[in-house]
C-alpha positions in Angstrom: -11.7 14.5 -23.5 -13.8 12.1 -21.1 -11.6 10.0 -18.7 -13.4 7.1 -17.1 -11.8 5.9 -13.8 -12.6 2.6 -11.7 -11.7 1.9 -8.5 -12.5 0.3 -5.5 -15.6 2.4 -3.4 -14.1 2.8 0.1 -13.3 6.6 0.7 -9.4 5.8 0.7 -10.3 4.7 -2.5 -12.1 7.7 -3.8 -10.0 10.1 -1.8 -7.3 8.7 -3.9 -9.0 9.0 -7.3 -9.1 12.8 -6.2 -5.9 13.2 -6.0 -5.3 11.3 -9.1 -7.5 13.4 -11.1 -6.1 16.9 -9.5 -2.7 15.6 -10.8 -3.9 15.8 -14.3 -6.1 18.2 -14.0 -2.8 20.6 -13.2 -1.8 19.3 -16.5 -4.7 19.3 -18.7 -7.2 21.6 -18.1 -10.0 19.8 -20.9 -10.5 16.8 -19.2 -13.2 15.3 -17.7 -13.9 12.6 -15.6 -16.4 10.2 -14.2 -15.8 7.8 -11.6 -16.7 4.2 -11.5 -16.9 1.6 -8.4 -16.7 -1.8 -8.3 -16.7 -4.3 -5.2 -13.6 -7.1 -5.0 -13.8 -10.2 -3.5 -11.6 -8.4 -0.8 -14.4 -5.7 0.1 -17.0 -8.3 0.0 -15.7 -11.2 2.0 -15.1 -9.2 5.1 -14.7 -12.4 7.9 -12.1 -14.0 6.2 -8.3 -13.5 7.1 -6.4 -12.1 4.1 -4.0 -14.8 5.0 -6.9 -17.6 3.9 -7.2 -16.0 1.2 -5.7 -18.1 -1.9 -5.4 -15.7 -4.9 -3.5 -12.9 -5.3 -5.3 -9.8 -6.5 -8.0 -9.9 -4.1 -8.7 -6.1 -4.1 -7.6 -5.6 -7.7 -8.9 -7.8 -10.6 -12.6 -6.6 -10.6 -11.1 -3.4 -11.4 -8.8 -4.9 -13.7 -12.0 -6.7 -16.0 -13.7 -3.4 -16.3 -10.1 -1.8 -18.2 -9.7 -4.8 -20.0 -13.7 -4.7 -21.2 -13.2 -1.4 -22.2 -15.7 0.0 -19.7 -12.9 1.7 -17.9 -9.6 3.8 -19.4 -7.6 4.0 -15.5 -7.6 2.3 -12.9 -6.0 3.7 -9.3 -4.7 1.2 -6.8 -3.2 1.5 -3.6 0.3 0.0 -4.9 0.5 -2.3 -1.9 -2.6 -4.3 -3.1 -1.5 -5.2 -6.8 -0.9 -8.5 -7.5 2.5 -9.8 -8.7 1.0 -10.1 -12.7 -1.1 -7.4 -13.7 -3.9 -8.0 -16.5 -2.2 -9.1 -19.8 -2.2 -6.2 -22.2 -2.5 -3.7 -19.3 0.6 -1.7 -17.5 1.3 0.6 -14.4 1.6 4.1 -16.7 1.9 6.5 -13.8 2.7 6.4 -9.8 2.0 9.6 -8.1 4.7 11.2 -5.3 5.1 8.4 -2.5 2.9 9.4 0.1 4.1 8.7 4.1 5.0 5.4 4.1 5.1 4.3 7.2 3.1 2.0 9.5 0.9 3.2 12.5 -0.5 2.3 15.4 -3.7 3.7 16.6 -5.0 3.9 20.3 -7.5 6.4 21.7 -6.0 9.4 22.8 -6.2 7.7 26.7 -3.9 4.9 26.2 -0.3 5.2 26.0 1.1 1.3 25.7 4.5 0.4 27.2 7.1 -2.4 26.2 6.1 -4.5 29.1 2.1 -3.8 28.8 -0.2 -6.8 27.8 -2.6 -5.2 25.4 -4.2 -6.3 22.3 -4.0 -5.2 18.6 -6.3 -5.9 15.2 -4.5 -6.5 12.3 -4.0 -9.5 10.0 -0.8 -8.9 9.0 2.0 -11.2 10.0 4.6 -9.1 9.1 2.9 -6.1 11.5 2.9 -8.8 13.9 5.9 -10.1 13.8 7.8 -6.7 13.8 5.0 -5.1 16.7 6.6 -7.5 19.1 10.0 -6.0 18.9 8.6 -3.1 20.5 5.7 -4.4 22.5 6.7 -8.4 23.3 4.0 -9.2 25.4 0.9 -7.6 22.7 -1.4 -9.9 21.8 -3.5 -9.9 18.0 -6.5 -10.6 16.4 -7.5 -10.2 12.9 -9.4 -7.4 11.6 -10.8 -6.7 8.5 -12.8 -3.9 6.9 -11.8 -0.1 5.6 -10.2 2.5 7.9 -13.3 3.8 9.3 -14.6 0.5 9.9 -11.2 -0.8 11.7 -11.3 2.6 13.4 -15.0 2.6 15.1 -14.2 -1.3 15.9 -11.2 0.7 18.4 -13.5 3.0 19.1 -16.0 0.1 20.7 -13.3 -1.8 22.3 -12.6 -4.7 20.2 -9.6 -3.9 20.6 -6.7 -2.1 22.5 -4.8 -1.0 19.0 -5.2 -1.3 15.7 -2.2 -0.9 13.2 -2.6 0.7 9.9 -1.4 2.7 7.4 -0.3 6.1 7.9 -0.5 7.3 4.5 -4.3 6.1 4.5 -5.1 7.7 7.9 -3.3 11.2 6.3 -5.1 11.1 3.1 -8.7 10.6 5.2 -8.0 12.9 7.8 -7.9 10.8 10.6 -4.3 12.3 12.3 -6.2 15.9 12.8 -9.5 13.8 14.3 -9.5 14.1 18.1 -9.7 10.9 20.3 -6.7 9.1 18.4 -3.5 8.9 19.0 -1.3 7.9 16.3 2.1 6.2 16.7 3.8 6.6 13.3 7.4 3.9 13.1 10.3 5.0 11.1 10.5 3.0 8.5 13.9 1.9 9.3 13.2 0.4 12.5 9.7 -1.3 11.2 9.5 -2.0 7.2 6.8 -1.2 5.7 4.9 -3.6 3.2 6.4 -3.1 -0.2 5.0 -0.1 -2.3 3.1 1.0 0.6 2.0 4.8 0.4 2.1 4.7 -3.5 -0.5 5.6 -5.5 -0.8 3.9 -8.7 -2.2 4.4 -11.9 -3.0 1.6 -14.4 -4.0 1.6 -18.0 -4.2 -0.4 -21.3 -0.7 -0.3 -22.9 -0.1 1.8 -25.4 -3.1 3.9 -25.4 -3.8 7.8 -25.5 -4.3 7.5 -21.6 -1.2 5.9 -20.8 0.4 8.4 -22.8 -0.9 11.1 -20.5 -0.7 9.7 -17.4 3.1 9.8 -18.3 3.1 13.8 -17.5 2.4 13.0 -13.9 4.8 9.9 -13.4 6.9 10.8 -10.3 10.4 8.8 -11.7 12.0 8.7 -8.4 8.6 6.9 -6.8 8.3 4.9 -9.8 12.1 3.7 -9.3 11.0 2.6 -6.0 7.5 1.2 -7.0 9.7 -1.4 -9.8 12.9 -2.3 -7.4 10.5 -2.9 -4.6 8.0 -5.0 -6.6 11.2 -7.0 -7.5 12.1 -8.0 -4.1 8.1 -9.5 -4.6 8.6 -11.4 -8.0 12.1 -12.9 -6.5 10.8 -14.5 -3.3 7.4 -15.2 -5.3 5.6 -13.8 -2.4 1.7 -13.5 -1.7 -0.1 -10.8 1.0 0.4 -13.9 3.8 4.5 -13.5 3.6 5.4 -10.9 6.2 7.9 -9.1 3.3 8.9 -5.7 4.6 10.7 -3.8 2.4 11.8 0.4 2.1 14.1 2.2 -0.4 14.9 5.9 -1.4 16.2 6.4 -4.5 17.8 9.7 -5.9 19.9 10.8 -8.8 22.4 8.1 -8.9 21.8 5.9 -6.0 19.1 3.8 -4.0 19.2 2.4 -0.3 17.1 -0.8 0.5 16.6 -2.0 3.9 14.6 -5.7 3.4 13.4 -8.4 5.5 11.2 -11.6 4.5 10.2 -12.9 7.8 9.7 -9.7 9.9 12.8 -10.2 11.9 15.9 -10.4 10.0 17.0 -7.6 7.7 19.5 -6.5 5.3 20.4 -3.4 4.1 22.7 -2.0 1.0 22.7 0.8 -1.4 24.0 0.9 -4.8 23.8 2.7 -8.2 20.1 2.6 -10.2 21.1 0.9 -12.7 22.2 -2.4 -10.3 19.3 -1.9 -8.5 17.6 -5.2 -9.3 21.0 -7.0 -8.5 21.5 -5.4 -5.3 17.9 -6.4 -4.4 18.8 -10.0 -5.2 22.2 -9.4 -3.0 20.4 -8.7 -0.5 17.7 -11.3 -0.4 21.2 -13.7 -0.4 22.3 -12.2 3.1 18.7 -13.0 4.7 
């Protein structure tokens, strides 16, 4: 059996369609795969602040027409980037094992910022932002856009004094074994991370033979995560210019959440799975 994958052409993007297709392949040893690439408005608009940007999606529903036009059974997503609706007629069938989740900050190896330094960082996230300046109150930002090795050589040529990204993305490339870096991983109970950020995700038509399979190498605990997370999303209504920052670990019985919706004030709680939606909403209360 052929599988046809699309998905964005950065090499996050195809590193993550190799791990995608080892998962299966661990499972079924007959299939075969070919891999697609299509450009979003995301990777081609490249000077524009994510924050300007005034659809959700951006990185997502190019790949999205070419599964719903049949030229495409999968689709792989960073989880982070998928919009709050996906593609009528279309469904999340599989998220793989939550990769580090955690944000990072990235110097070269010679620079080693303190609280009270005045030093400047590229990223267009507010939430980053907002929580960076607990640790470092006098950093200043810019915007950056572009893939990690882009953001990464833009460092390297001095544009700026930081950069903050994703640790699971700098893992799955390489970059934390690359000398001239040094990487500053936060615990993701001192700095949320974005929600669903570090999870892989798999999408399909519903109810097709695909879907079906992709259900042998559904992590549930990730996937628990992946829904009560996306939640905290669909409650507050939010878009990628909300600085939302949300982490939960789910096991047997239980899940923890620690959320904020403005980078600076949080709330924590942990309850049973089956309330996790109304502890979610609980939460969002206390804010």
């Amino acid at each position: 059996m052929k599988i046809t994958i699309v998905a964005r052409g950065s090499k996050l993007s195809l590193k993550q369609c190799e791990i995608v297709i080892d998962a299966l392949k661990s499972f079924f040893l007959d299939l075969n795969f070919e891999i697609k690439t299509i450009k979003s408005p995301g990777d081609i608009d490249q000077k524009t602040s994510l924050s300007n940007f005034n659809t959700q999606g951006i990185f997502v529903r190019n790949v999205e027409e070419a599964l719903l036009s049949e030229n495409a059974d999968i689709a792989i997503h960073s989880a982070k980037d998928l919009p709050l609706k996906l593609a009528d007629g279309t469904d999340i069938c599989a998220v793989l094992p939550r990769g580090d989740c955690r944000d990072a900050l990235v110097t070269l190896e010679e620079f080693e910022p303190a609280a009270d330094d005045l030093f400047s960082v590229g990223t267009g996230s507010l939430r980053r932002i907002r929580e960076l300046l607990s640790f470092y109150p006098l950093a200043s930002f810019g915007d950056i856009r572009g893939n990690v090795d882009t953001r990464i050589q833009k460092l390297r040529e001095g544009e700026f004094d930081a950069i903050m990204l994703a640790a699971a993305g700098l893992e799955r490339l390489g970059f934390s074994k690359r000398d001239g870096l040094k990487i500053k991983r936060f615990s993701p109970d001192e700095f949320l991370p974005a929600p669903c950020q570090g999870i892989i995700a798999i999408q399909a038509r519903k109810d097709s033979k695909v879907c079906e399979l992709l259900k042998k190498i559904d992590n549930a605990k990730t996937h628990i995560s992946f829904d009560t997370e996306r939640y905290l999303l669909s409650l507050l209504d939010a878009d990628c210019s909300m600085p939302i920052g949300v982490y939960s670990v789910a096991d047997e019985q239980k899940i923890t959440v620690r959320i904020t919706s403005d980078g600076f004030n949080r709330a924590f709680g942990e309850d049973l799975l089956e309330n996790r939606y109304k502890l979610i909403e609980r939460l969002v209360r206390q804010l």
